[in-house]
Every structure is written in C-alpha cells, then in structure tokens.
Backbone atoms as SQL, in Angstrom:
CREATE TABLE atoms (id INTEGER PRIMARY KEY, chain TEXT, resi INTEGER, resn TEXT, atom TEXT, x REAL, y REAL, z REAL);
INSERT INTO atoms VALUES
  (1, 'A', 1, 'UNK', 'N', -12.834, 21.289, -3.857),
  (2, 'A', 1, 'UNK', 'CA', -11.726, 21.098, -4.774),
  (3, 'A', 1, 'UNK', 'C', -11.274, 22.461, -5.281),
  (4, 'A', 2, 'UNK', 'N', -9.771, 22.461, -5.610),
  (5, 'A', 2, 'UNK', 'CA', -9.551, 23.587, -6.055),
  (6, 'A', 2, 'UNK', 'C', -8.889, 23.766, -7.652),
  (7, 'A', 3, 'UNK', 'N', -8.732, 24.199, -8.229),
  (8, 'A', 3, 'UNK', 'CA', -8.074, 24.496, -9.287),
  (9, 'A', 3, 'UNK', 'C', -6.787, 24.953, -9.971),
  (10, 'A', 4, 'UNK', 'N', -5.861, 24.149, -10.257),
  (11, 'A', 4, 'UNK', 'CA', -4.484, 24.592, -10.476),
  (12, 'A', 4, 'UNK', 'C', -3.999, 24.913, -11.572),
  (13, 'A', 5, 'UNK', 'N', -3.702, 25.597, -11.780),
  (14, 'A', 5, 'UNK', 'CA', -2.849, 26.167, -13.538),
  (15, 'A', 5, 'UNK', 'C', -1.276, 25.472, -13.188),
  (16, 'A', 6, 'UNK', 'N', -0.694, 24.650, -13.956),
  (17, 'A', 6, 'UNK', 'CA', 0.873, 24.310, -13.670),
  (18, 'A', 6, 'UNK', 'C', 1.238, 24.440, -15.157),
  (19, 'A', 7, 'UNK', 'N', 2.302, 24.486, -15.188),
  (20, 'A', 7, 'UNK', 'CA', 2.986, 24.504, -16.700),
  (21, 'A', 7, 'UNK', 'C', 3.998, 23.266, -16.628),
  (22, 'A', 8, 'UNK', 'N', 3.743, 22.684, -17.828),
  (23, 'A', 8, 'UNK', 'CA', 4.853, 21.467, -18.119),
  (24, 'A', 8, 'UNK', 'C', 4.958, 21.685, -19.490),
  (25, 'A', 9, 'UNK', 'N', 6.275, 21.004, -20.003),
  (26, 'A', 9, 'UNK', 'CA', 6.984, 20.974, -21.086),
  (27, 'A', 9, 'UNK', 'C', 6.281, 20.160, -22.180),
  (28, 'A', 10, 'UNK', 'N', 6.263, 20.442, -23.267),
  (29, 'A', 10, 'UNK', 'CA', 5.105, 20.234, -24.701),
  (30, 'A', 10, 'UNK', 'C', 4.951, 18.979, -24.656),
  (31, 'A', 11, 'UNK', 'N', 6.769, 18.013, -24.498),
  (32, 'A', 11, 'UNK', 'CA', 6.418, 16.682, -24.904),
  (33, 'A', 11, 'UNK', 'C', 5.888, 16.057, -23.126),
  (34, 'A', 12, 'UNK', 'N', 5.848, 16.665, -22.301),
  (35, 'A', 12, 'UNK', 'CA', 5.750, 15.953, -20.953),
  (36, 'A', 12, 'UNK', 'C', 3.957, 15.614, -21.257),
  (37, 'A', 13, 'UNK', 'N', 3.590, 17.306, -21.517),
  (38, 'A', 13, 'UNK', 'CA', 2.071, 17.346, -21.816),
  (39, 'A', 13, 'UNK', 'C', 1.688, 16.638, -22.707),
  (40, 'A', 14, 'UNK', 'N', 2.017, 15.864, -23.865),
  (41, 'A', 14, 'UNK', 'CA', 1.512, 15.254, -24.572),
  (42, 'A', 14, 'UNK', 'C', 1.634, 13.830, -24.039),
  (43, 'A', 15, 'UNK', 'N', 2.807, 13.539, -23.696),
  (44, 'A', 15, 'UNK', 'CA', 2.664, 12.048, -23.274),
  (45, 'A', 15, 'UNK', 'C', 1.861, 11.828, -21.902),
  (46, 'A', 16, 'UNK', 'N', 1.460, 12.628, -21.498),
  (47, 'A', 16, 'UNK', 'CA', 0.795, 12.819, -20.229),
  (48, 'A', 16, 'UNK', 'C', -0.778, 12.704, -20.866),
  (49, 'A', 17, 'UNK', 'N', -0.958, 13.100, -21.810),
  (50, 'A', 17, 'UNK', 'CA', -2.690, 13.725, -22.495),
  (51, 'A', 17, 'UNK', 'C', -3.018, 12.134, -22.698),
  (52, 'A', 18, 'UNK', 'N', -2.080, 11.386, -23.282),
  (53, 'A', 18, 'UNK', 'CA', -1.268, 9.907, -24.239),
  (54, 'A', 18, 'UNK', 'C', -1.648, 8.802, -22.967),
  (55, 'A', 19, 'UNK', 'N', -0.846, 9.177, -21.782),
  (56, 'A', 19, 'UNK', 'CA', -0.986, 8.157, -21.104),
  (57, 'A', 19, 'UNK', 'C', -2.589, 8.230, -20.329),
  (58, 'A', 20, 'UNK', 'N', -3.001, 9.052, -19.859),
  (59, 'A', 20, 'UNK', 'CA', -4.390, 9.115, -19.465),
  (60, 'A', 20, 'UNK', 'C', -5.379, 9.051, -20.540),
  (61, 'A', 21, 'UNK', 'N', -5.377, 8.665, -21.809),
  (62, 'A', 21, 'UNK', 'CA', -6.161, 8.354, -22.301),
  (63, 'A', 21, 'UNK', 'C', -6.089, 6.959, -22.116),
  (64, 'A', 22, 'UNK', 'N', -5.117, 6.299, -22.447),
  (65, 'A', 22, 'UNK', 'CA', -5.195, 4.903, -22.388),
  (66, 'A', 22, 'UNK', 'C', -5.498, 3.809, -21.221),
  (67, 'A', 23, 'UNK', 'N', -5.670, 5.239, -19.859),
  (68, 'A', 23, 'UNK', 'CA', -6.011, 4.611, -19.166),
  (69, 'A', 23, 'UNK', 'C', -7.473, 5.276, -18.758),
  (70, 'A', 24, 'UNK', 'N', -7.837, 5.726, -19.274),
  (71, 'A', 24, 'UNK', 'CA', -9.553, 6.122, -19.675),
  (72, 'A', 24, 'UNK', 'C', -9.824, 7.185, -18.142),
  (73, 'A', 25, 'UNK', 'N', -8.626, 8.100, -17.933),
  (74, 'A', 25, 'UNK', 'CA', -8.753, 9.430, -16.820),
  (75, 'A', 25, 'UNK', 'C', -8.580, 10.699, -17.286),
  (76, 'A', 26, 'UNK', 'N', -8.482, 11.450, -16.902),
  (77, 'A', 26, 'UNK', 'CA', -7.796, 12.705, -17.474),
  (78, 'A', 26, 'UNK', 'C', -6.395, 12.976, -16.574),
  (79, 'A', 27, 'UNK', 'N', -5.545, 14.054, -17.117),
  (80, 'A', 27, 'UNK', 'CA', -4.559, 14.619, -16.530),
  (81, 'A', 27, 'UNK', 'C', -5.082, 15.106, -15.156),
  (82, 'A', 28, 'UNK', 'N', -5.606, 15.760, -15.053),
  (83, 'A', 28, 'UNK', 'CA', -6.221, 16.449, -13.685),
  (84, 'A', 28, 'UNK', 'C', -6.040, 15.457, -13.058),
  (85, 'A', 29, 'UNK', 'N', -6.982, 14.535, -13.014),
  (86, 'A', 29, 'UNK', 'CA', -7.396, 13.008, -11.886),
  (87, 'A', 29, 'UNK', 'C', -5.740, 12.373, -11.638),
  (88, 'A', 30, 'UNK', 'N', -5.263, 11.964, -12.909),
  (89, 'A', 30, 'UNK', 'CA', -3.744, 11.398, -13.052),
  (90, 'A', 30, 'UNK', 'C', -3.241, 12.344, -11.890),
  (91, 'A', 31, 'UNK', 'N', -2.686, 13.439, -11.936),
  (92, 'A', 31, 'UNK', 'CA', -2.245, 14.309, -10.909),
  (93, 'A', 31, 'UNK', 'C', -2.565, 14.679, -9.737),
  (94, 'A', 32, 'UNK', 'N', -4.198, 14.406, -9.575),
  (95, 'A', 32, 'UNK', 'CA', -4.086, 14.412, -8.382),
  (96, 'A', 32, 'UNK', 'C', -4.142, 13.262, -7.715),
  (97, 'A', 33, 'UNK', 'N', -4.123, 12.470, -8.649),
  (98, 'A', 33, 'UNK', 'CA', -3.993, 11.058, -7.643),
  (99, 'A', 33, 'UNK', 'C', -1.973, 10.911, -7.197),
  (100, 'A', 34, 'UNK', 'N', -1.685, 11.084, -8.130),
  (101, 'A', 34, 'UNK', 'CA', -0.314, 11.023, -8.289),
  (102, 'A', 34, 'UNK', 'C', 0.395, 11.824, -6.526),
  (103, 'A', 35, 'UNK', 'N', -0.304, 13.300, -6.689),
  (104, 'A', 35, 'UNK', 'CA', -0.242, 14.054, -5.629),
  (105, 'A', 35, 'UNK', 'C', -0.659, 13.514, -4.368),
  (106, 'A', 36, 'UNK', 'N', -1.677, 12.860, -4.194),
  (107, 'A', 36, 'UNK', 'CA', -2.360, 12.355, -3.116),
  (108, 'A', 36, 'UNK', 'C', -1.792, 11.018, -2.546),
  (109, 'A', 37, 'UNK', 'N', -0.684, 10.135, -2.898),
  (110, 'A', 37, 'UNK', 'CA', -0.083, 9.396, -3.083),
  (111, 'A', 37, 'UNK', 'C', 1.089, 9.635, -2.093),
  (112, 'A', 38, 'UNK', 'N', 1.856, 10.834, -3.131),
  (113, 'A', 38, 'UNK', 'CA', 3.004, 11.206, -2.978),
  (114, 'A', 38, 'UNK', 'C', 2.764, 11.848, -0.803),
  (115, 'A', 39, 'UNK', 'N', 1.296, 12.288, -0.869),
  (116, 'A', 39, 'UNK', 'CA', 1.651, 13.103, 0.659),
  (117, 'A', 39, 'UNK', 'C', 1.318, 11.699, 1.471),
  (118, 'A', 40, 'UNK', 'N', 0.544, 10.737, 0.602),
  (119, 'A', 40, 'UNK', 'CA', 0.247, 10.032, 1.860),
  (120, 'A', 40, 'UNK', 'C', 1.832, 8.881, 2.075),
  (121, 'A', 41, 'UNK', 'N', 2.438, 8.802, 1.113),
  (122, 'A', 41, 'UNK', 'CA', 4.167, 8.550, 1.320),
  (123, 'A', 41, 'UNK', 'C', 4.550, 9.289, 2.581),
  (124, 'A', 42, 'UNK', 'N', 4.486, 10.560, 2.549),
  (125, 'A', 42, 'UNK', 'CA', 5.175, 11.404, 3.381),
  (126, 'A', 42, 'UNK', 'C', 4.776, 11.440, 4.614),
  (127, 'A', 43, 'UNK', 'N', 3.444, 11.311, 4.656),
  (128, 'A', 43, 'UNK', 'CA', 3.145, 10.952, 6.248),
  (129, 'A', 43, 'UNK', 'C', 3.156, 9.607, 6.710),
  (130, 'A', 44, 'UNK', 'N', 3.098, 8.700, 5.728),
  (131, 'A', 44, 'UNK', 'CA', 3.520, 7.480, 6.620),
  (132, 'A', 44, 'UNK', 'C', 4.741, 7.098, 7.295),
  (133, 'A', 45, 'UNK', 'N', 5.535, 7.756, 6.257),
  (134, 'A', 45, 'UNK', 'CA', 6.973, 7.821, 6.823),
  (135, 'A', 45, 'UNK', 'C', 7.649, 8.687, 7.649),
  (136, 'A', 46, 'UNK', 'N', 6.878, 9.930, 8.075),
  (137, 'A', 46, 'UNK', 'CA', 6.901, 10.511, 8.743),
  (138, 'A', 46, 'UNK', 'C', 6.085, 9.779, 10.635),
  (139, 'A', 47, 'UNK', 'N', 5.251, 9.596, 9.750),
  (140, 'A', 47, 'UNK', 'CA', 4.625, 8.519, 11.578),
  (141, 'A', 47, 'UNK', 'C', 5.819, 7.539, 11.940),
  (142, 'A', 48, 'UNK', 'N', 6.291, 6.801, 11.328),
  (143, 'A', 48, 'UNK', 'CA', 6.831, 5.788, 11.002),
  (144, 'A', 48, 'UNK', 'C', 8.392, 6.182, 11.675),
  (145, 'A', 49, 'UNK', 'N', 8.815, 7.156, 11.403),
  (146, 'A', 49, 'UNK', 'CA', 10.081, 7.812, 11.821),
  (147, 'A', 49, 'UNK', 'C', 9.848, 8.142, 13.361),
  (148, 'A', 50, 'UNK', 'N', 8.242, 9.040, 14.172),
  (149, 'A', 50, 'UNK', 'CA', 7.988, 9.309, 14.959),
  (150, 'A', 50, 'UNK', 'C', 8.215, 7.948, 15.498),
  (151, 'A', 51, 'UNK', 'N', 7.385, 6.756, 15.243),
  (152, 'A', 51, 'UNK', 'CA', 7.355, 6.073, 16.236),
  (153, 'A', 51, 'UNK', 'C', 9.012, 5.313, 16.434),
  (154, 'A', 52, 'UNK', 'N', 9.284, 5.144, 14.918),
  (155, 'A', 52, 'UNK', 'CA', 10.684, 4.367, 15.907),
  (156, 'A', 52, 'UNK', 'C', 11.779, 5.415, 16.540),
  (157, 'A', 53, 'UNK', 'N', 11.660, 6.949, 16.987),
  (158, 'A', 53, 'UNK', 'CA', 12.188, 7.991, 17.562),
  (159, 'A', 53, 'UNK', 'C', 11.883, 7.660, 18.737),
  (160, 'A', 54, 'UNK', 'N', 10.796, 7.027, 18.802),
  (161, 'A', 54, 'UNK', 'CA', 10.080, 7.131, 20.340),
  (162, 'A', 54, 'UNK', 'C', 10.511, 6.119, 21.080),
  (163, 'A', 55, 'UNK', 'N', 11.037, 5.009, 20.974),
  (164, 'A', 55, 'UNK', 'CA', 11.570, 4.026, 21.761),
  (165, 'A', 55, 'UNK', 'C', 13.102, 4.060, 21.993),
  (166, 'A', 56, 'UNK', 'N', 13.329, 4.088, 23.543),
  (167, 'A', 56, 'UNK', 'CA', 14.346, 4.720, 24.196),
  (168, 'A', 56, 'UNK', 'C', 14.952, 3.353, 23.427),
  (169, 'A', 57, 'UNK', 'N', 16.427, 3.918, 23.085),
  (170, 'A', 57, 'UNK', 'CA', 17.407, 3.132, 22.861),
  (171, 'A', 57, 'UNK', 'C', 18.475, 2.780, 23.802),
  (172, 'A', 58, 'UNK', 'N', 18.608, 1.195, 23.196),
  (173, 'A', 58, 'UNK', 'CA', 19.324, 0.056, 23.974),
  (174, 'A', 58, 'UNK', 'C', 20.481, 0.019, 23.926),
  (175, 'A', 59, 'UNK', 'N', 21.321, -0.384, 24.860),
  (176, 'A', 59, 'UNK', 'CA', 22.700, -0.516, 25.060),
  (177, 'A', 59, 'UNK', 'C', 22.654, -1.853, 24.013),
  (178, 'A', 60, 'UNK', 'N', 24.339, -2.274, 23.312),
  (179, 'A', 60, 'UNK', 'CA', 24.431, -2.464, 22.198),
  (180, 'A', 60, 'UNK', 'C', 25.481, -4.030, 22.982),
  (181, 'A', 61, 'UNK', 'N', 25.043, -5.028, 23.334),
  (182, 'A', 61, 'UNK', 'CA', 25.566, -6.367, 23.947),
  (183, 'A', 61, 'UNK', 'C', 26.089, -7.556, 22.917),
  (184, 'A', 62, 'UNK', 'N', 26.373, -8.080, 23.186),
  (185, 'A', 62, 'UNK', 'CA', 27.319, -9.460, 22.568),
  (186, 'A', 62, 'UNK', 'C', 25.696, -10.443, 22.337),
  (187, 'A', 63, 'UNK', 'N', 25.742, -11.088, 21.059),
  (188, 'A', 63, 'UNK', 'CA', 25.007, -11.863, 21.317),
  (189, 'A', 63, 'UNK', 'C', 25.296, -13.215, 21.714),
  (190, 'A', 64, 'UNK', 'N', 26.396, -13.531, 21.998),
  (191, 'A', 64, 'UNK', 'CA', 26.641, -14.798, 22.323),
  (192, 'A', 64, 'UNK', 'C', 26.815, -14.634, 23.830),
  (193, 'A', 65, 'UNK', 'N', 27.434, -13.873, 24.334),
  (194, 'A', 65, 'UNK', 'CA', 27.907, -13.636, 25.814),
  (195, 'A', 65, 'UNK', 'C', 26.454, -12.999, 26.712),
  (196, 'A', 66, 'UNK', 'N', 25.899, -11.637, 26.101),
  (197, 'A', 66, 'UNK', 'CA', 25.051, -11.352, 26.507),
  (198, 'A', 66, 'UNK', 'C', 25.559, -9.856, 27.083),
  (199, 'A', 67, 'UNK', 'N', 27.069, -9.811, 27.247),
  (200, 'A', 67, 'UNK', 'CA', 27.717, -8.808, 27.443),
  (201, 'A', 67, 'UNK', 'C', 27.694, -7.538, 27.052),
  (202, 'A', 68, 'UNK', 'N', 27.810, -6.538, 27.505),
  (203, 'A', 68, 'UNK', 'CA', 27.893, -5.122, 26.629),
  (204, 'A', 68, 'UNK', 'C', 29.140, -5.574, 25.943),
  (205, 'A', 69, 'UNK', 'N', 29.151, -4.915, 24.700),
  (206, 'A', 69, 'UNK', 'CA', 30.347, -4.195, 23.968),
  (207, 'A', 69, 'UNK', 'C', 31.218, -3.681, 24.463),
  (208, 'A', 70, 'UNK', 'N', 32.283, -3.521, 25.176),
  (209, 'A', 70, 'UNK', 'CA', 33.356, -2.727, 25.592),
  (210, 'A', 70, 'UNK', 'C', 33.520, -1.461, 24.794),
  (211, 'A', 71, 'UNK', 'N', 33.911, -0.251, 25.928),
  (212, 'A', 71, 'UNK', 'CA', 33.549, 0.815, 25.084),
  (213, 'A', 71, 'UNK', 'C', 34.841, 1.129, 23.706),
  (214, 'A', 72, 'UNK', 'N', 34.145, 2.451, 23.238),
  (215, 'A', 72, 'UNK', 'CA', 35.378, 2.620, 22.202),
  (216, 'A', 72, 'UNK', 'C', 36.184, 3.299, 22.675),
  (217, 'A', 73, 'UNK', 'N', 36.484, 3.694, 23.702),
  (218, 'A', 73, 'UNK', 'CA', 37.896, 3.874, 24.474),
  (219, 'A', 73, 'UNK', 'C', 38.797, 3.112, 24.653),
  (220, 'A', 74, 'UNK', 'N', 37.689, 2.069, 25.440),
  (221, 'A', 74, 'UNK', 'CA', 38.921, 0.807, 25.668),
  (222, 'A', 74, 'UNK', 'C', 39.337, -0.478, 24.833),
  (223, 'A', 75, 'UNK', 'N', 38.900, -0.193, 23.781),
  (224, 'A', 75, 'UNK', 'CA', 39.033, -1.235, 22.355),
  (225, 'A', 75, 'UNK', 'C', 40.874, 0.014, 22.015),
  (226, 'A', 76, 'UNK', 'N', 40.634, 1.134, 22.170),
  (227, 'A', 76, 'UNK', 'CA', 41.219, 2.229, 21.333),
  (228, 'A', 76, 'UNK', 'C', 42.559, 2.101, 22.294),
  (229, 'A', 77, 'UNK', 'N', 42.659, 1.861, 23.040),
  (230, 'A', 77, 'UNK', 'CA', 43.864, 2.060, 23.881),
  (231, 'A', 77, 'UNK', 'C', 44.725, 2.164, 23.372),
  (232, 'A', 78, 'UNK', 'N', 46.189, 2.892, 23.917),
  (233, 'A', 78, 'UNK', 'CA', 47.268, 2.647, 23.359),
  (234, 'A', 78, 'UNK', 'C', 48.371, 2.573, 24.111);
C-alpha cells in the first residue's frame, strides 16, 4: 500500500470525516474504495467496448422482407 497526501476543500473534508464516521470507516478506506470502484468501472467498460469492437459488422436488412436497405444513394436520387 501506498500513501497519498491530496488536498480537498474544508467543507468537502468535513463532510467526508461526517460521512465515514457514520459509516464506522475512515476517509482513507472511503477513498480507496471509492477509487477502486471507479478503475474497476473503467475496465469493464473498456473490455466491454473491446469485445463488441470485435464482431465484424452486419449489413443493415428489412425486417420484414429480409432485404438489404437500399443504399443512400439510391433513396437520394434526383
């Protein structure tokens, strides 16, 4: 584990001192759980992005017909 010095604003720090008491942690723990949270957000959604990147994409068909879409050229004609 390592040790961080951060600076926050008087009333952030107090309601912060406020809310981890009442939930019987300290600030430290609060934060780093908070932190540990926040990256594991980021990599899930980051896998999550990988995998649906990874599946070749489909031509875009009618669901009733079964048909492709006609392109946007030829919708565009003039």
């Amino acid at each position: 584990m390592r040790n961080v010095t951060i600076t926050l604003d008087d009333s952030v720090a107090d309601w912060s001192r406020v809310w981890a008491a009442k939930h019987q942690t300290s600030v430290s723990r609060m934060l780093g759980e908070l932190l540990a949270e926040k990256m594991a957000e980021e990599e899930s959604y980051a896998a999550a992005m990988e995998a649906y990147l990874s599946v070749p994409a489909m031509p875009l068909s009618d669901p009733v017909t079964g048909r492709p879409y006609p392109a946007r050229e030829t919708s565009h004609e003039r």
